[in-house]
N, C-alpha and C positions, 0 to 999 in steps of 0.2 A: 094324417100327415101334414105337416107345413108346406107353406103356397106360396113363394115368392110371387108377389104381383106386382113390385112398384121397386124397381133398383136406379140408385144412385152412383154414380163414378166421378167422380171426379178424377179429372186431367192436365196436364201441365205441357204437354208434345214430348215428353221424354221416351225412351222406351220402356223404362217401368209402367209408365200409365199406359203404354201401348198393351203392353202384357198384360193390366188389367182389365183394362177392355176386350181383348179375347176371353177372359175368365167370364166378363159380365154377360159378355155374348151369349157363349154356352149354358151360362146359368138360365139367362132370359129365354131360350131358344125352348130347354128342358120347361120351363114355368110357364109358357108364356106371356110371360113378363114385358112391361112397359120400361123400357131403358131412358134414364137422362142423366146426359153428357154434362157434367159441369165444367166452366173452367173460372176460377177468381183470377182479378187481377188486383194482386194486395197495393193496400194503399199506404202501406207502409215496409219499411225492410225488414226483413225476416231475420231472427239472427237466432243458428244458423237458418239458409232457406232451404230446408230440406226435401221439399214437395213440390211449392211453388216458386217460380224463379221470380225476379225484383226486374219489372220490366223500367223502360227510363219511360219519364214523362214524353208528352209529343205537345204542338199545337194543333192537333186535330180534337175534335170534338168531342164528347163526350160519346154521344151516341154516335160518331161514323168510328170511332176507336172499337165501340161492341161490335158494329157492324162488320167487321174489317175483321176480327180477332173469330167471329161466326162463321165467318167466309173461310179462313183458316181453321178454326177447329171441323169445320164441313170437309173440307179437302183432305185433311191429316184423317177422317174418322170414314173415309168415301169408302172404303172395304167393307166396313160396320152398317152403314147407310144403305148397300146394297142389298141386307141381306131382310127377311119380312119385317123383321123389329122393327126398324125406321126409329131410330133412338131419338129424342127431342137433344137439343142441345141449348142450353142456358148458358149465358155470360152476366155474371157479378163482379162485383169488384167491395174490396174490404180486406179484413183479417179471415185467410183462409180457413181454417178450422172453426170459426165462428159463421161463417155461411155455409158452410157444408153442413155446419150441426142444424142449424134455422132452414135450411133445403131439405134436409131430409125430416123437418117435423114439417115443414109444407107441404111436401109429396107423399109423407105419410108413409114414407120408405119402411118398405119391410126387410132390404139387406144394402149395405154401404161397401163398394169394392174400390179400392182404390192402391196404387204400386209404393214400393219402399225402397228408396235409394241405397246406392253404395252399395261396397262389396263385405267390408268386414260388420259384424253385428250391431256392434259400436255406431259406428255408419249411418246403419241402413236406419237405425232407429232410436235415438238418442233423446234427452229427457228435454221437453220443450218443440219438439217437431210437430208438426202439423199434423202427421199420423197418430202418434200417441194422445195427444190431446184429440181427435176426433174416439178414438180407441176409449180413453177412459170417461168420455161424455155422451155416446153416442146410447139413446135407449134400442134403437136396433142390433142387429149382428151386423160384424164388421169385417170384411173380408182384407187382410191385407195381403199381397203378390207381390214377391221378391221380384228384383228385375232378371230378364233374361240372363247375365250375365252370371248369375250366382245358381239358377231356379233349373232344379233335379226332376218336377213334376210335368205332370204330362195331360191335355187335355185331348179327349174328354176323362176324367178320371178313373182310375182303375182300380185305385185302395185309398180306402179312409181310416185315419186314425182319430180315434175318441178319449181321451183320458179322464177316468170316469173315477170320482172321492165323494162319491153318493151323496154328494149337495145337490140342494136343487136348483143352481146354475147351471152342474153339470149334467143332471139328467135332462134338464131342458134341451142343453147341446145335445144331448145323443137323440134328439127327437128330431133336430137338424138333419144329424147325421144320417141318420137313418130313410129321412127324405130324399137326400142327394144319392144316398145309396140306392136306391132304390128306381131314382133318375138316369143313374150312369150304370144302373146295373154293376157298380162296383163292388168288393168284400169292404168289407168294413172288420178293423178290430178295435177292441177296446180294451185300453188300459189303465191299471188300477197301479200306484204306487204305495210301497211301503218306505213310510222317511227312518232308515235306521238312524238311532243316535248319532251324534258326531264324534263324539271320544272313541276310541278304540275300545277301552276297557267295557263298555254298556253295549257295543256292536259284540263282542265275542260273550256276555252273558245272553244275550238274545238270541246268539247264534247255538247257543248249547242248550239252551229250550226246545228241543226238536218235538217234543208233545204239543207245545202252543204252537209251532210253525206251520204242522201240518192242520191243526183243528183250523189256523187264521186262514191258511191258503182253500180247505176244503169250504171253508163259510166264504170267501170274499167272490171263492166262484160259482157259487148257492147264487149270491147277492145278485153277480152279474148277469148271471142265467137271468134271472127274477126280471131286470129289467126291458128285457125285449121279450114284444109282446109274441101273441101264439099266432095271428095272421102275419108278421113279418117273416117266420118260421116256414112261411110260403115260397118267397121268393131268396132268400138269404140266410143264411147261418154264419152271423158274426162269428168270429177267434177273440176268447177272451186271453189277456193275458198279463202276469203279475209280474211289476217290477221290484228291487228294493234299493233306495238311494235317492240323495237327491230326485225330486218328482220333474225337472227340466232337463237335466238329464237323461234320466231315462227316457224320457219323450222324445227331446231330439232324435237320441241313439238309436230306437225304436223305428224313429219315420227315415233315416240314413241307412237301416241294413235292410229295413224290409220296401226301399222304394216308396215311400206314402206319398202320394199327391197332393193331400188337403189332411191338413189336423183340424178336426173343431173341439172345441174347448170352450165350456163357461168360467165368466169372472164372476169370483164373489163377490157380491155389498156393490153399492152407490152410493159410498160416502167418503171422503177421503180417508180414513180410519183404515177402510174398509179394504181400500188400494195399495194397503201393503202387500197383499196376495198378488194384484198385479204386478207389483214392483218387482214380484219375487218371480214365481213359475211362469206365470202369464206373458210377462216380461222379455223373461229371456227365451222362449220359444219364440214369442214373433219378431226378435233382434236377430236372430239364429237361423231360423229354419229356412232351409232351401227350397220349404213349397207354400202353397199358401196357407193362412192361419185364420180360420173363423172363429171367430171370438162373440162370446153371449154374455153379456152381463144381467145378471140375476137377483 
């Protein structure tokens, strides 16, 4: 099973990054995991700033401004501080998504949690934010956390969903998955999407093939079975189960009727090419989704 040992958070005092520090906690707590607090102070305007705010310049010093920002990320983080972790807290300063990316290959980070502004999807994660760009550079997994204000999930968690297109992104995420599962004693389901055509006319031939329907659903849950092993069969008995339509969609719809806490998810490819698949599914689940979204790129 996988080990978180080394988590990164990055923070800004909002209560979305409040909210991902309770995630990180619980993670770290389950792992016993080493936690570190980041906070950048950009050194230039963000436009828009969607993670980190644009603080105004001071004549205070370089180093009594960290100090001073330490003291404050300590105070805001004293609940956290309390508890065995004792999380480190780092103060940077730069282009935020570019130190958090350079932090988490210094710390050798094994997962990246961090919160997602605003209410509407649009909002909370728009193309050029500090999250998306940590999201589609990050070689770790990426945990993003709606803010309180939008966020349906519930810690410690109690259902996980997996959406599972038998790449090996996604079965890497289901090894995640299965971890956490296993952590929180959570169910865990996993779902498979079928993209029916888009035209009406190629959705009502497919839908009158009821001989391929039934051989495609009896195989895809052969397939799903296949992938969880025989000792997990110990402790858990995943629910597999098939959608067909749009694959973000379905996912959503999926984690809003059956209450899902945490969706994890792989991205395909590391190349920009590659990031259309993000642009597309990956995308619009972690714009969307009212809980959090760990994301694996593969």
């Amino acid at each position: 099973m996988l080990d978180f040992r080394r988590i990164l958070c990055p923070v800004d005092f909002s209560n979305a990054s409040r909210h991902a520090v309770d995630h990180a906690v619980t993670l770290g707590e389950w792992y016993d995991a080493q936690i570190t607090v980041l906070h950048v102070v950009p050194t230039m305007v963000l436009t828009p700033p969607i993670l980190f705010a644009e603080r105004p310049s001071t004549t205070v010093s370089r180093e009594t401004n960290r100090r001073e920002l330490g003291d404050q990320d300590r105070e805001w983080l004293s609940p956290a501080l309390k508890s065995v972790l004792h999380p480190d807290v780092v103060i940077d300063e730069g282009n935020p998504a570019e130190r958090i990316l350079a932090h988490a290959v210094l710390l050798q980070a094994n997962l990246i949690v961090m919160g997602t502004h605003g209410r509407g999807g649009f909002e909370r994660l728009i193309m050029g934010s500090v999250a998306e760009k940590v999201l589609r550079k990050a070689t770790c997994p990426v945990m993003t956390v709606p803010p309180p204000a939008v966020a349906t999930s519930r810690l410690p968690f109690t259902h996980l969903l997996c959406p599972v297109d038998f790449s090996p992104s996604s079965q890497a995420a289901l090894q995640i998955a299965l971890s956490i599962a296993q952590e929180a004693n959570a169910r865990l389901t996993l779902l498979h999407v079928f993209e029916w055509p888009s035209d009406e006319a190629s959705a009502r031939r497919v839908l009158e093939m009821s001989d391929y329907h039934r051989q495609w659903e009896a195989e895809t849950r052969q397939q799903l079975a296949a992938l969880i092993p025989d000792d997990v069969r110990n402790w858990c008995t995943p629910e597999s189960k098939l959608g067909f339509g749009k694959a973000y969609q379905q996912i959503l719809g999926l984690a809003a009727t059956d209450q899902v806490d945490l969706i994890v998810m792989g991205v395909r490819g590391r190349n920009p090419l590659d990031m259309t698949f993000f642009g597309s599914t990956t995308n619009h689940v972690v714009r969307s989704a009212s809980c959090p979204v760990l994301t694996l790129r593969g």
